[in-house]
N, C-alpha and C positions, 0 to 999 in steps of 0.2 A: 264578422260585423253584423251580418243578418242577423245571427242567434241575439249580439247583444242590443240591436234595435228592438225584436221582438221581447227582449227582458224587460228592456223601458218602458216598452207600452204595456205589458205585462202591470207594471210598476204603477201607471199611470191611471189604468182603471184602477186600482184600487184606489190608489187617492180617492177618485174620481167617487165610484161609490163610497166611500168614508162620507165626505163632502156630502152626499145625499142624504146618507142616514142621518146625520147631524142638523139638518135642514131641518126635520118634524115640528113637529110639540113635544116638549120633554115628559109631561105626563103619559101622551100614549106608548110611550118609548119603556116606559115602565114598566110595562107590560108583552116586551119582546123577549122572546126566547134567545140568548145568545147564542151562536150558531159558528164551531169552527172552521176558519177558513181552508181551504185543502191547498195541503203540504205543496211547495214547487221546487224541488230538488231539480239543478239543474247542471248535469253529472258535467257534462261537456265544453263549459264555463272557465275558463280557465286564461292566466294573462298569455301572449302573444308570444312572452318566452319561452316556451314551453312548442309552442310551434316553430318558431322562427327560429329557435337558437344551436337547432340540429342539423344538418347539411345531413350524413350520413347515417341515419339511426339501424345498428344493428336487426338482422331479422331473428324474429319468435326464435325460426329453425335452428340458426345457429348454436343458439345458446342451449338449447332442448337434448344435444348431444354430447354434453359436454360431464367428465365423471366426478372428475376431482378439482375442487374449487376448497382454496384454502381461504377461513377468516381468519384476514391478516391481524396481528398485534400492533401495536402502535408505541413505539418504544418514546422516552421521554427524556432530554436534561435535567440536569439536577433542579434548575429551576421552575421545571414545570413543562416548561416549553416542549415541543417536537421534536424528536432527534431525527434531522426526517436525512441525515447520511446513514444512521442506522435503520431506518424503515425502508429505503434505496435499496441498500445493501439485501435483508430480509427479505423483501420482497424479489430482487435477481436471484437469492439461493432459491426461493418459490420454480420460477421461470427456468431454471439450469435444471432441475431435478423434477421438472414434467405433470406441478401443479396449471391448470388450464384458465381457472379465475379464478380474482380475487374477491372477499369482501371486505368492502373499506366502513369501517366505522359502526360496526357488527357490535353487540356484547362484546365477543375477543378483542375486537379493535378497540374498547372503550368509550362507542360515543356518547353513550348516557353521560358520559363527563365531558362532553365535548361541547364549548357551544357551536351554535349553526357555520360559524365565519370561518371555525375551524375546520369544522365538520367537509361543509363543500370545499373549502380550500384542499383539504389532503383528498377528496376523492378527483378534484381538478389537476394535481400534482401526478396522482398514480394514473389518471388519463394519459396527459401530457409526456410521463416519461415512460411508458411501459405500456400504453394502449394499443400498439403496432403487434405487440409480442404475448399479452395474456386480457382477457376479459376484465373488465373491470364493471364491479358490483357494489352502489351505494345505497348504504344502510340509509334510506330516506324515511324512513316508515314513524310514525308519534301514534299516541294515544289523544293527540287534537287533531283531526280532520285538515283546519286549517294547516297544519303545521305543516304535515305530511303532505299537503298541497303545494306547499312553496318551496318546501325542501325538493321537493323531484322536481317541479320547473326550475329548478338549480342545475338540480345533480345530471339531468337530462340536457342541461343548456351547456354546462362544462365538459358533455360528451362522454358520460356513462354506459354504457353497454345495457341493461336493464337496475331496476331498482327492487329492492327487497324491502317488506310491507309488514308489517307484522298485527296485530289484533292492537285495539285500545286496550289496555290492564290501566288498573288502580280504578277511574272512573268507568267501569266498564259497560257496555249496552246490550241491545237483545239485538236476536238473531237477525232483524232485518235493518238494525242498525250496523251489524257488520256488513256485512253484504251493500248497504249505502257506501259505507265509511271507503270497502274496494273498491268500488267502480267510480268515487269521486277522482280514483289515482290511476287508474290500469288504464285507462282510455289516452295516458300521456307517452306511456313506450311502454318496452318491456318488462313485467313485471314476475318476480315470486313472492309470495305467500309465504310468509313463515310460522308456523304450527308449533309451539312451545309454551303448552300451559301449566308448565311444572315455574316460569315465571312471569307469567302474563296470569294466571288465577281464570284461565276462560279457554274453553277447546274451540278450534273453530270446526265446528262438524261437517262432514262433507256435503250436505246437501249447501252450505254457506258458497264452499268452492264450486260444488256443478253450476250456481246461479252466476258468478263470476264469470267462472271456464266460458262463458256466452262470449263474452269480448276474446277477440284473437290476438290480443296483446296479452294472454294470460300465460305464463311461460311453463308455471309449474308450482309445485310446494314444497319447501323444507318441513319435511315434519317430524316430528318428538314423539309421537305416540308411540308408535311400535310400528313392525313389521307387519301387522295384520291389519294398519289402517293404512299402510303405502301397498299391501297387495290389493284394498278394496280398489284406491286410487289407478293402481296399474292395472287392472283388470277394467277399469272403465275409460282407457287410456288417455289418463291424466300422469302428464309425469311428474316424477319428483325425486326430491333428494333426500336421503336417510339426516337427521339432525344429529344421529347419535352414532359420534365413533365406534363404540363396542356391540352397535348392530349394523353397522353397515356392509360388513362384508356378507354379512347373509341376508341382508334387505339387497343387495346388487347383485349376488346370484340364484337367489331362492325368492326373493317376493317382487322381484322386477324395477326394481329401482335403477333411473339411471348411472348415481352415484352418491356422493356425497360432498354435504359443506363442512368442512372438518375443521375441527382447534390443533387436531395429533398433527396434521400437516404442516404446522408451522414447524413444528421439531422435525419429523421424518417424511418429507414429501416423496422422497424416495421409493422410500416401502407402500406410504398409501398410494401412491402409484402402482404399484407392482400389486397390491392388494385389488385393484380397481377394473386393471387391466387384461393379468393375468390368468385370468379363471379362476377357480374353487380353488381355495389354497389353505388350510385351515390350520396347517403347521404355521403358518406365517404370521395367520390369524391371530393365533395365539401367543404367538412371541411379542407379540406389539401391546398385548392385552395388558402386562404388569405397567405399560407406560402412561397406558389412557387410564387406569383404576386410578393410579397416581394422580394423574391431573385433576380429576373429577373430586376428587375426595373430599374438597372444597367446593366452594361455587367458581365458573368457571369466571373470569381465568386467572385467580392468584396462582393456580398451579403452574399455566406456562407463563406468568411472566416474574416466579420463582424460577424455571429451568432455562431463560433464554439470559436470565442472568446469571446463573451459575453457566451455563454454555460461551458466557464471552460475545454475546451476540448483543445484547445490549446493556446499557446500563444500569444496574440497581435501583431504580428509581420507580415509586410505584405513586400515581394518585392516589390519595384517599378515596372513599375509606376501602381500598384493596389495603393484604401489610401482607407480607410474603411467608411464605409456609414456614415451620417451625425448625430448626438446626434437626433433629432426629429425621425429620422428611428430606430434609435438603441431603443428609447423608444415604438418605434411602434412593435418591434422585443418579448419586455417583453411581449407586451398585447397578441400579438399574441402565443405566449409560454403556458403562464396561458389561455386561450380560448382552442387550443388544449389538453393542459395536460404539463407538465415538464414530467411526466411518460412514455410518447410518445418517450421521444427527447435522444438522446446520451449523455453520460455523467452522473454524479450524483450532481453538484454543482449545486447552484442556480443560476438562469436565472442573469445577472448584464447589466445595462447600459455601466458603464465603461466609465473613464475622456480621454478628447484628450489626456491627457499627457501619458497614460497607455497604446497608442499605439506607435508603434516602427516601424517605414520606414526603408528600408534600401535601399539603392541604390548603393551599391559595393559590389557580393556576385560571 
């Protein structure tokens, strides 16, 4: 309440001087240098939800230890809708097979197609039914500041575990407009940073996260670049999580990562457990490798939510504009299935190719 008294009066002198300068003579006014006003960015500003609406909020630490955190998919009805008996389901195979968190409404999860009502309703749901038993992580993060502000005093009021941030893409700004854009959000709970300029069009360099890392609500980064930008991070012990399945087993043994946010996990949390866990395993490694090349081969995630539909896990139903992998991939999908194991993968049905006509577009949701 003090902060927002002092914004008023803050608010009020200006009037206040407007009202003076307007007083003059307009002739000698003619002759004033216009003079910008300095910027009042005022990080900490935020409605009451965001305070009030948490009883228990997770600590930094907890979450700081944590290896394997899967971005959940969000499977759909034919009319669009949530199948959210099959995101239940997918999500307990997650929790049975020793993934630790999730994240709801990720790229993988689709929230770019998601509006807001949805968006917090399914990170409120995977709270509510599963917050006892796995971390939950909502993709709260936009490319408008504002956005990103009212989406986490949501996701943080329905009782998220931390929130996941990502860089503004399309309109994008300079470096110390990133570094604003963070600290308008991290001072609300738990937060990671998520590093992916292969689809955001902007790296966030690390001198961006050291200015961040100042707030102790800063939990860590997912990042994309490579293994030589999560050894800089771990050697200045900033943690974080590898973004990229086919380097995370040697960004968690060899450049000090603590784990990873994985897509592969939705198919085999099994194994990226045991990849995560186990020590240097490089035969394992590599057996996993024909699944993730697969996935990737596209933008992600037509490819897992081509293989969670041939797996029987949900149903063929894909927003626009995703359309699912091509019959010659989908049969590449079986060989690869029977090579690793069916026993490996989620779900209990048999692996299927599946006809064009058995999948479902929707483009009004």
């Amino acid at each position: 309440m003090a902060m927002l008294k002092g914004y008023c009066s803050y608010l009020n002198e200006l009037a206040l001087q407007f009202s003076r300068s307007n007083s003059g003579d307009v002739k000698k006014r003619t002759n004033v240098k216009w003079k910008s006003p300095q910027a009042a960015a005022i990080s900490d500003f935020h409605r009451p939800i965001a305070s009030f609406g948490v009883k228990n909020m997770t600590s930094v630490d907890d979450i700081k230890s944590l290896r394997l955190i899967t971005a959940i998919k969000t499977p759909y009805l034919p009319d669009g809708r949530f199948d959210l008996e099959a995101y239940d389901a997918l999500v307990n195979m997650q929790i049975e097979d020793g993934a630790e968190g999730v994240v709801v409404g990720g790229t993988t999860g689709e929230g770019q197609l998601m509006s807001w009502d949805e968006h917090i309703m399914l990170i409120a749901r995977t709270v509510n039914s599963f917050g006892r038993l796995i971390k939950v992580f909502g993709n709260t993060g936009s490319n408008s500041t504002g956005e990103a502000i009212h989406a986490t005093e949501q996701g943080f009021a329905v009782g998220m575990d931390a929130a996941l941030h990502i860089n503004p893409y399309y309109g994008k700004t300079s470096l110390e407009g990133l570094v604003a854009h963070f600290r308008s959000v991290v001072h609300m709970g738990p937060t990671i940073i998520y590093n992916v300029p292969s689809r955001t069009g902007q790296d966030i360099p690390p001198g961006v996260i050291y200015s961040v890392a100042q707030s102790a609500n800063l939990v860590g980064v997912k990042e994309c670049v490579g293994n030589d930008r999560i050894k800089q991070y771990t050697d200045n012990r900033i943690v974080v999580w590898s973004g990229n399945d086919d380097e995370c087993h040697d960004a968690r043994w060899d450049y000090g990562a603590t784990g990873v946010i994985s897509v592969t996990s939705n198919l085999v949390p099994g194994l990226m457990r045991r990849l995560l866990f186990e020590g240097k395993n490089p035969s394992l490694n590599a057996k996993i490798m024909p699944l993730v090349n697969w996935l990737f081969q596209e933008p992600n995630p037509i490819g897992l939510n081509t293989a969670l539909a041939q797996l029987g896990v949900m149903k063929p139903v894909f927003r626009l504009p995703y359309v699912p992998l091509p019959r010659p991939k989908r049969e590449e999908f079986v060989n690869i299935v029977k090579e690793i194991g069916r026993e490996h993968f989620v779900g209990e049905k048999d692996v299927q190719v599946l006809d064009e006509d058995e999948f479902v577009l929707v483009g009004r949701y």
